[in-house]
C-alpha positions as CSV (number, residue, x, y, z in Angstrom):
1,X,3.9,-30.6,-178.5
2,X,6.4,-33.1,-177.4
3,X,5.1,-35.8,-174.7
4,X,7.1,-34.9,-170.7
5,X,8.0,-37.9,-169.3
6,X,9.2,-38.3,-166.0
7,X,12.1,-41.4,-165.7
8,X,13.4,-42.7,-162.3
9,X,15.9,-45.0,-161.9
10,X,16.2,-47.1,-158.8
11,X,17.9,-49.5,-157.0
12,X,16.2,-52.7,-158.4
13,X,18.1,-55.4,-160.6
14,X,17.5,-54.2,-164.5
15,X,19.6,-50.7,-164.8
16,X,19.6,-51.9,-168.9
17,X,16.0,-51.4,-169.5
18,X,16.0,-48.2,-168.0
19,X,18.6,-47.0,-170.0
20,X,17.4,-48.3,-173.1
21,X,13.9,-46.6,-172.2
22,X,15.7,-43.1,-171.7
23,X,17.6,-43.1,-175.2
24,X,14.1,-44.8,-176.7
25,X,12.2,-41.7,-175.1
26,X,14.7,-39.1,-176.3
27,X,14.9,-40.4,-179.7
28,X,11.0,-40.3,-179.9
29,X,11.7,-36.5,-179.3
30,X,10.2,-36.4,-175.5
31,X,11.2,-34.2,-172.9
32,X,12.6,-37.1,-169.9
33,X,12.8,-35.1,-166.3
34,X,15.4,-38.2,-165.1
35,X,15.3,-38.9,-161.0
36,X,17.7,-41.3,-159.9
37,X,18.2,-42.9,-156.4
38,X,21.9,-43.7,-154.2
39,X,21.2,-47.6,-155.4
40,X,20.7,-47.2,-158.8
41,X,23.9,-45.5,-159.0
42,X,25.5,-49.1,-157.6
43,X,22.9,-51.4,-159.6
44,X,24.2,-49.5,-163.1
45,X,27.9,-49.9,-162.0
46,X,27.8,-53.6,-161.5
47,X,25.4,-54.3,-164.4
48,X,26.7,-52.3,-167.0
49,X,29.7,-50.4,-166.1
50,X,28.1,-47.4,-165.9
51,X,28.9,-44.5,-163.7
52,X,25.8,-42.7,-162.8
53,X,27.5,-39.4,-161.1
54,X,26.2,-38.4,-157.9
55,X,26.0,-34.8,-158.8
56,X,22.8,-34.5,-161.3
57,X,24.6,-31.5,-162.9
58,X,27.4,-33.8,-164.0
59,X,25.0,-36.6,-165.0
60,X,23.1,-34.2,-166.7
61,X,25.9,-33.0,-168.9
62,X,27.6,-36.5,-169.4
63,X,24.2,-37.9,-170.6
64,X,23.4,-34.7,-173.1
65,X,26.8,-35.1,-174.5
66,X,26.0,-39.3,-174.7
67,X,22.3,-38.6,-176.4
68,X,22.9,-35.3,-178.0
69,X,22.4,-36.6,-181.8
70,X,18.9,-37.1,-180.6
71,X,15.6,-35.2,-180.8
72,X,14.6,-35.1,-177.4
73,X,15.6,-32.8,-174.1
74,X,17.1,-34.2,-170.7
75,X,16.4,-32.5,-167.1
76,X,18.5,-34.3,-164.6
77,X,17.4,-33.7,-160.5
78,X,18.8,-35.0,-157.5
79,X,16.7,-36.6,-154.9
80,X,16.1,-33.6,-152.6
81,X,15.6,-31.1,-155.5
82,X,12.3,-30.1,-154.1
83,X,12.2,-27.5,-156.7
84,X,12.3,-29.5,-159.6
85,X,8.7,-29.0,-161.5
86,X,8.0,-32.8,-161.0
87,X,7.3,-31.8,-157.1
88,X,4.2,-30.1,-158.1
89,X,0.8,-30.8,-158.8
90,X,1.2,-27.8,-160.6
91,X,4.0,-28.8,-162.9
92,X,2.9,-32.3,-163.7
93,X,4.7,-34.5,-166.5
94,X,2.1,-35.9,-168.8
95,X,3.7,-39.6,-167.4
96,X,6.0,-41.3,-165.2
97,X,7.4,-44.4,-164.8
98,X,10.2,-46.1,-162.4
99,X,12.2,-48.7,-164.0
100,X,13.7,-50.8,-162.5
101,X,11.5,-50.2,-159.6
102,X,12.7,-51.8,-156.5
103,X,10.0,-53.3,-153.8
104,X,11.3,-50.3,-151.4
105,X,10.0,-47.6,-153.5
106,X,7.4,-49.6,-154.7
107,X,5.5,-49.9,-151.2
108,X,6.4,-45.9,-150.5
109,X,4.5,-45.0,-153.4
110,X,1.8,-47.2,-152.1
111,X,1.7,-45.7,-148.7
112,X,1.8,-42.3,-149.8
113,X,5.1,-41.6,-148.9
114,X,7.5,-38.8,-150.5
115,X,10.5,-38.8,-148.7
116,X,12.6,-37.9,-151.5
117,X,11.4,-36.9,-155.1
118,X,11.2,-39.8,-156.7
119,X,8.2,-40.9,-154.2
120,X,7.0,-37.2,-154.3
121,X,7.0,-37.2,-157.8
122,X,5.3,-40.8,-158.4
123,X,2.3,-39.6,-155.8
124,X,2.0,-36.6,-157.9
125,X,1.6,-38.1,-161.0
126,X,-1.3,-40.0,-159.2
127,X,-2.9,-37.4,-157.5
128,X,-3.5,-35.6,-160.9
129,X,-4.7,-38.4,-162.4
130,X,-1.4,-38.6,-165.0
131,X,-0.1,-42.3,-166.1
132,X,2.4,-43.9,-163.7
133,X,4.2,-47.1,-165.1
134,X,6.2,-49.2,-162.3
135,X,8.4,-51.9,-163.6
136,X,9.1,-53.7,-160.8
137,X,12.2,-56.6,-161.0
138,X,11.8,-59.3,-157.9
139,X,11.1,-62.8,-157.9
140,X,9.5,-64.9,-156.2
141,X,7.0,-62.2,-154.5
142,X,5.4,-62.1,-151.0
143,X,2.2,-61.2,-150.0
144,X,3.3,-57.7,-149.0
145,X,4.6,-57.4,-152.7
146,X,1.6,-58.6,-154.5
147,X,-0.6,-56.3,-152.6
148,X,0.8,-52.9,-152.8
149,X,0.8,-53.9,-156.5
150,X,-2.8,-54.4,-156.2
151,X,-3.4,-51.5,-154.2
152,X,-1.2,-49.1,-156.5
153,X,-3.3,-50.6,-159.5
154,X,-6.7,-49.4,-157.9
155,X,-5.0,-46.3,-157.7
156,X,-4.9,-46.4,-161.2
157,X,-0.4,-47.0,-162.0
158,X,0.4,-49.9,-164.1
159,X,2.1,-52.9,-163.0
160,X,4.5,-53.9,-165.8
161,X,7.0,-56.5,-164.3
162,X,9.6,-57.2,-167.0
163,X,8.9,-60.4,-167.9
164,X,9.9,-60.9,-172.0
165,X,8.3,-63.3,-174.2
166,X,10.3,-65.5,-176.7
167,X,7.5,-66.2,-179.4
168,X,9.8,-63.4,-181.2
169,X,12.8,-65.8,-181.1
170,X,15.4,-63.2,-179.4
171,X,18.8,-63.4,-180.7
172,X,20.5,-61.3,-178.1
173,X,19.8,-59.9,-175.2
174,X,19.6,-56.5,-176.5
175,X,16.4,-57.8,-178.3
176,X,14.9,-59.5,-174.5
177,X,15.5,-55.8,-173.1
178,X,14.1,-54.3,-176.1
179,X,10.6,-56.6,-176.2
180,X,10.2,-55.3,-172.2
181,X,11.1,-51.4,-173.2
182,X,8.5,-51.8,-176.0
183,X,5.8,-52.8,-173.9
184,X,6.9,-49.9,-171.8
185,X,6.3,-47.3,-174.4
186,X,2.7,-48.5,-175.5
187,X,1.7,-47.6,-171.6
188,X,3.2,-44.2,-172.5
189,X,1.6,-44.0,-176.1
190,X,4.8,-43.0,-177.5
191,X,6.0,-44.4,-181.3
192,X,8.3,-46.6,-181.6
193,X,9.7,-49.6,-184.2
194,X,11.8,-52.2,-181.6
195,X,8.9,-54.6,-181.9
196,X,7.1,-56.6,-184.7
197,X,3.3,-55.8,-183.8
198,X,0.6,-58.5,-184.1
199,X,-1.0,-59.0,-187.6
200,X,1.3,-56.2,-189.1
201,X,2.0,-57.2,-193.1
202,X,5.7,-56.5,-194.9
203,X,5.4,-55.7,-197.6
204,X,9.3,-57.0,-198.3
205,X,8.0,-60.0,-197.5
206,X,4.6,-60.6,-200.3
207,X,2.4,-59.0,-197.8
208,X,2.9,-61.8,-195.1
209,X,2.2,-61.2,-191.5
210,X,4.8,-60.6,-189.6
211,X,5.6,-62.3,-186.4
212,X,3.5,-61.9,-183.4
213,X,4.7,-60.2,-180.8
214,X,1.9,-58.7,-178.7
């Protein structure tokens, strides 16, 4: 059975690797539940040009039509869809992560908050012990940032700011986006190829290792 994965987009500078993660995710064959705030919908329009409908039915259908020579299934909700499954405890998906997460949802999530279903769903996922994954962009970070982190990572999410290495040598920035979206699908256990692991050997290339890149 396919992995459910819970994706919500917010308002935080790095609308790319989110989208990249959704069309990684789908193409792994997983079934994404995608939540998506009133600021993401501006963050994807000035970073990439991309019109993020407020109406999760249209969204819904543009981004099926977008992804629909891949494997996996696509649930769109808007942010007071209190009925959507991921509002549950008893509907869980098996992970969730926020990316980009902005410091606003970041510190509801740490205060227990669930004003809309993005927080609801992120403090369900906790609550029944499922794998929460925050990718939070900001820089530099105050002390009220670093410790909701630290507090959210008792709770037992992960912290994964994107921060890329270049040991890899990127070429483009499509490779910097995909370095972060790969570290973002080992938290979730799903397969993937965008990355070069550690110690790996090609076989095209006389059983030398390939480049690190853990």
């Amino acid at each position: 059975m396919s992995e459910t994965v819970c994706l919500a987009l917010t308002g935080a500078s790095g609308m790319p690797y989110g989208i990249r993660l959704l069309e990684c995710l789908l193409g792994a064959g997983c079934r994404v539940q995608l939540l998506y705030s009133q600021a993401a919908q501006i963050v994807a329009r000035q970073e990439m040009g991309l019109e993020l409908p407020s109406r999760a039915a249209e969204l819904q259908a543009t981004l099926r039509e977008r992804y629909a020579a891949l494997p996996g299934t696509l649930a769109v909700f808007g942010r007071e869809e209190w009925f959507a499954p991921v509002a549950s405890g008893s509907n869980p998906p098996d992970a969730m992560v926020v990316c980009p997460c902005s410091m606003g949802t970041l510190a509801a999530i740490a205060q227990g908050l669930a004003d809309n279903l993005i927080e609801r769903a992120a403090d369900v996922v906790l609550k029944e012990g499922r794998r929460l994954v925050l990718v939070p962009r900001e820089t530099p970070l105050s002390a009220i940032h670093l410790e909701n982190m630290l507090r959210l990572s008792r709770a037992g999410a992960v912290i994964l700011p994107p921060n890329p290495g270049f040991y890899h040598r990127p070429q483009s920035v499509e490779a910097i986006v995909d370095f972060v979206v790969a570290r973002i699908l080992d938290q979730l256990r799903v397969p993937h190829a965008l990355m070069r692991r550690w110690g790996e050997v090609d076989a095209a290339d006389g059983g030398a290792a390939r480049a690190p890149t853990a």
